[in-house]
N, C-alpha and C positions, 0 to 999 in steps of 0.2 A: 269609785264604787258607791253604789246606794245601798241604803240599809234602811228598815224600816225602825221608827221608833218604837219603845216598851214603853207603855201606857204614857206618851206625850215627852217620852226623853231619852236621851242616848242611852246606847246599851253598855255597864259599867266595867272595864275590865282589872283584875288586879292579876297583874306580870310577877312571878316569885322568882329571884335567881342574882345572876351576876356575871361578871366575866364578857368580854368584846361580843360574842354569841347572841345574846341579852340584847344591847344596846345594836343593833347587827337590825334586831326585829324591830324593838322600838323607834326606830327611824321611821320605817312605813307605816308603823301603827298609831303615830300620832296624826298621819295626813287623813286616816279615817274617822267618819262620826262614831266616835264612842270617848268615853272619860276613862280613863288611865290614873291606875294609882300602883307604880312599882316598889315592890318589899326586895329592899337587894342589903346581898350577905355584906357582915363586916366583921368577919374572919381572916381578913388576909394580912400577912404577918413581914411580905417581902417587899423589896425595892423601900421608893418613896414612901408608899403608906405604912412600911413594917417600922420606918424610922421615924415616921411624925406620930406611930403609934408609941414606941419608945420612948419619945424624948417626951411629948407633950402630956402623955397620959390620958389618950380620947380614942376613939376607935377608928379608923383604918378608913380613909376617905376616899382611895382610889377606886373602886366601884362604883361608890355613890358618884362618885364627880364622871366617870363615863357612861353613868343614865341619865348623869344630867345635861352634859352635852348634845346625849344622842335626841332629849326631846325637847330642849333647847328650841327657839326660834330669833336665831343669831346670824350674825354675818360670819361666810368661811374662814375673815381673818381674826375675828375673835378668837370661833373653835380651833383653831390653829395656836394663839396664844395659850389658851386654858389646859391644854395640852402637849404644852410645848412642858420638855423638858432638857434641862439645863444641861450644860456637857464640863462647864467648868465654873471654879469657884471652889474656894475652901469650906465645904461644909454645905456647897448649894449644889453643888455635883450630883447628877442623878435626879432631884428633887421636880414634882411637876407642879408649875405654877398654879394649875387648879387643885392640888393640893391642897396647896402654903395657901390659896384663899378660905377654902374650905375652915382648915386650920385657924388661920386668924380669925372668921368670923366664930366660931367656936369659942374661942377668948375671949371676944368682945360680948357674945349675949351670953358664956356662962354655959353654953345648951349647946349638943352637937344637933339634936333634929332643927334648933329655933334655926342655926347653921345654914342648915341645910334648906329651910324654907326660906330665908332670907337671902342664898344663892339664887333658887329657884325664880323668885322674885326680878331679879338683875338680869336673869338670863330667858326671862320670859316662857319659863318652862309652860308645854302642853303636858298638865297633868299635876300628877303628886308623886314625890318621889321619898319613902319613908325606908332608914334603916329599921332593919329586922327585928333589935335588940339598940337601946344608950348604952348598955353596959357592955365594958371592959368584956371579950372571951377568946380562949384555945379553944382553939379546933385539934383532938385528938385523936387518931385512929390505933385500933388496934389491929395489931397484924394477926394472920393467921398460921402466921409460926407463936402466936400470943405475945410478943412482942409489942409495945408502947409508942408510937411518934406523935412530938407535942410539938405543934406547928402547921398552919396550911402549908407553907414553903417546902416544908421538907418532907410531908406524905409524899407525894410522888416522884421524891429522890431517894427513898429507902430501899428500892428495889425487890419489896412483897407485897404478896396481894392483902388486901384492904377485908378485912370480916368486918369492923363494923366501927364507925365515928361516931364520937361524940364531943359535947362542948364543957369546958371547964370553966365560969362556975357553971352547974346541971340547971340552978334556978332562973338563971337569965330569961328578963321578961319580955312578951314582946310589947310597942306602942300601942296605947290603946287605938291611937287614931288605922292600924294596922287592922286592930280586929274588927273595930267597925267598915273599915273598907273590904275586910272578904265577908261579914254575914250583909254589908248589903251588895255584893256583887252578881253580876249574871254570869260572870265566867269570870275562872281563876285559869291559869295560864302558868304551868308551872317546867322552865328550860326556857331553852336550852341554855347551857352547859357543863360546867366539869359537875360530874355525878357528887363526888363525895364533898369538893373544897368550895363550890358553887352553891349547888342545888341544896343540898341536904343541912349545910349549916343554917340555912333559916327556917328547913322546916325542925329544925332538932331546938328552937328557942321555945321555951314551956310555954306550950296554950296555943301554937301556932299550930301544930298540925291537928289537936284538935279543933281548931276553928273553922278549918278548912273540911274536915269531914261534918263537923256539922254546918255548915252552910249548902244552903240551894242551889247554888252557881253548879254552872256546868266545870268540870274540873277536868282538865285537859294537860297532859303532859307532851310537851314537845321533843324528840328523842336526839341524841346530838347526832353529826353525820358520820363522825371521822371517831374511835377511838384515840385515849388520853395517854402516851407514854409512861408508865408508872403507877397509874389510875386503873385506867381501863382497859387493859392489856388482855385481848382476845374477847371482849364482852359483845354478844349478841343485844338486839333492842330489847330483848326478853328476861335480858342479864339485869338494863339499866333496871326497869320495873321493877325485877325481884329485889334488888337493894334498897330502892326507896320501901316496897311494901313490908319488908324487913324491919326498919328501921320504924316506920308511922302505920305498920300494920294495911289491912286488905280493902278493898273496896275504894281503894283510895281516887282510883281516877275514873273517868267516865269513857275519854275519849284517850288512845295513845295515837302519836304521828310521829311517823317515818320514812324516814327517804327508802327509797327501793330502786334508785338510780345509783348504778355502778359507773366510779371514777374512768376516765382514759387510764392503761396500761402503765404509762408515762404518769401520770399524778399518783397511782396509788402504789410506782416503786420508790418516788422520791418522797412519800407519807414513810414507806416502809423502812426509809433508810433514818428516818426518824422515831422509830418504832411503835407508828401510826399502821391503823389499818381501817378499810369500811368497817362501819356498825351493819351487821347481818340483820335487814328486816323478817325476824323470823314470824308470820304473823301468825299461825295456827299456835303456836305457843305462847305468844302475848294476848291471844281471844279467853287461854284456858285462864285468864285473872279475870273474868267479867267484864271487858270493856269492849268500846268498838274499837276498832283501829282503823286508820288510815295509812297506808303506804301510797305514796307517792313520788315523783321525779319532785326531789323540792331541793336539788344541787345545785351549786350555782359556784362556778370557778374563775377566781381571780385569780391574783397573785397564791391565795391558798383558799379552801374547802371554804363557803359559807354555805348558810339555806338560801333558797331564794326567797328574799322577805316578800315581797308581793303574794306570791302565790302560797307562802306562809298565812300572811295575813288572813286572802280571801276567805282558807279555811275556816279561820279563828273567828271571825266576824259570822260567817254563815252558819258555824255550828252554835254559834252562842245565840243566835238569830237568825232560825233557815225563812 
């Protein structure tokens, strides 16, 4: 695809989010002319990262390490390595080797972002890949029975609905290099995925979601396809919007996209048996927040639900640059 240059240079995108969803788009979107700089959460508290979160006392690398893969310009047995996780071993069990590098470099410079750039580095990353926050945080929700859950992992094993997340400590800062990349960006890009333990833990880092409303970029929220077991349990696209504008207040987005392409029969009883269901593009009710919307066929079925990145992308690129 072509795209015209902004004033003699690529048009800048900065990606906000986390989780497989995330890195799903960032594959197609680094084969396009534009510059990439993703802010991905480091909230997550389970598996590998919840225990080199543990033991090392540094923030939770498995995110960060599957946007770095996904923009990566590596060979498939690498990504296959960096990825690879371990099945046995006393104490390596479970553990994913792009982890444990992440980790060790971490040691070595002292610095999880220096880490993280010096990954980048080795793995020929297209783009910048910045955690949201250095610092140490919970991810807290509180239920709307008023109830407490302190942990990414275990929000959506409590079995109640979500009133509203937050991070513990409240002061966690974001990188500067973060907030220079949304006040100079043309579009912010913010999804797909999980609402409350993806999405919203980076814009809940202080100064973050003010940066993004004041910046000029076109600010775009991408809506997931499939409802979250325990998350998002019966939520319309209109649901996800009201939670984010909840949480970082109104005006927040510019543009919202949604699929409006219904699963086979067959795919959306074995989502159900999982306690999955479509996200309802409800549009007349997501226009009543100020933004446009786009509903489109943007399904794409594999093994399970993704978007179709390409024709994700086109959007992304053309609204940030018609």
């Amino acid at each position: 695809m072509k795209t015209r240059e902004i004033a003699g240079r690529k048009p800048r995108l900065v990606v906000v989010g986390g989780g497989t969803g995330l890195a799903v788009m960032l594959r197609g979107l680094k084969e396009l002319p534009v510059e990439i700089t993703a802010i991905v959460t480091v909230a997550d508290d389970g598996g590998s990262s919840g225990r080199i979160r543990t033991d090392l006392r540094m923030p939770p690398p498995g995110d960060i390490r599957n946007v770095l893969v996904a923009l990566a310009d590596t060979e498939p047995l690498l990504e296959k390595v960096l990825q690879h996780r371990f099945r046995n071993g006393n104490g390596l069990a479970g553990h994913n080797l792009g982890n444990l590098m992440i980790a060790a470099l971490k040691e070595i410079t002292g610095d999880f972002n220096h880490a993280i750039q010096y990954m980048s580095r080795v793995l020929a990353v297209r783009g910048q890949v910045l955690p949201s926050t250095e610092e140490e945080v919970v991810l807290c929700a509180e239920m709307d029975d008023g109830t407490v859950v302190k942990g990414e992992s275990l929000i959506p094993k409590a079995g109640k609905k979500v009133r509203r997340v937050y991070l513990e400590p409240e002061e966690a800062h974001p990188l500067p290099e973060a907030l220079k990349a949304i006040e100079e960006a043309d579009g912010i890009i913010i999804g797909p995925g999980s609402l409350y333990t993806s999405i919203l833990p980076n814009l809940l880092v202080k100064g973050m979601a003010e940066a993004i409303h004041r910046s000029a970029a076109k600010k775009i929220y991408i809506c997931n396809v499939m409802t979250q077991a325990g998350e998002t349990d019966d939520y319309t696209a209109s649901d996800h919007v009201s939670a984010i504008v909840d949480h970082v207040g109104e005006g927040f987005f510019d543009v919202v996209i949604v699929n409006n392409k219904v699963p086979p029969p067959a795919v959306l009883k074995r989502y159900a048996e999982e306690g999955a269901a479509m996200v309802r593009a409800d549009v007349e009710v997501l226009e009543a927040f100020g933004c446009q919307v786009i509903a489109d066929d943007l399904m794409q079925i594999e093994t399970v639900i993704r978007h179709d990145a390409a024709k994700l992308n086109r959007w992304i690129v053309n609204l940030v640059h018609p």
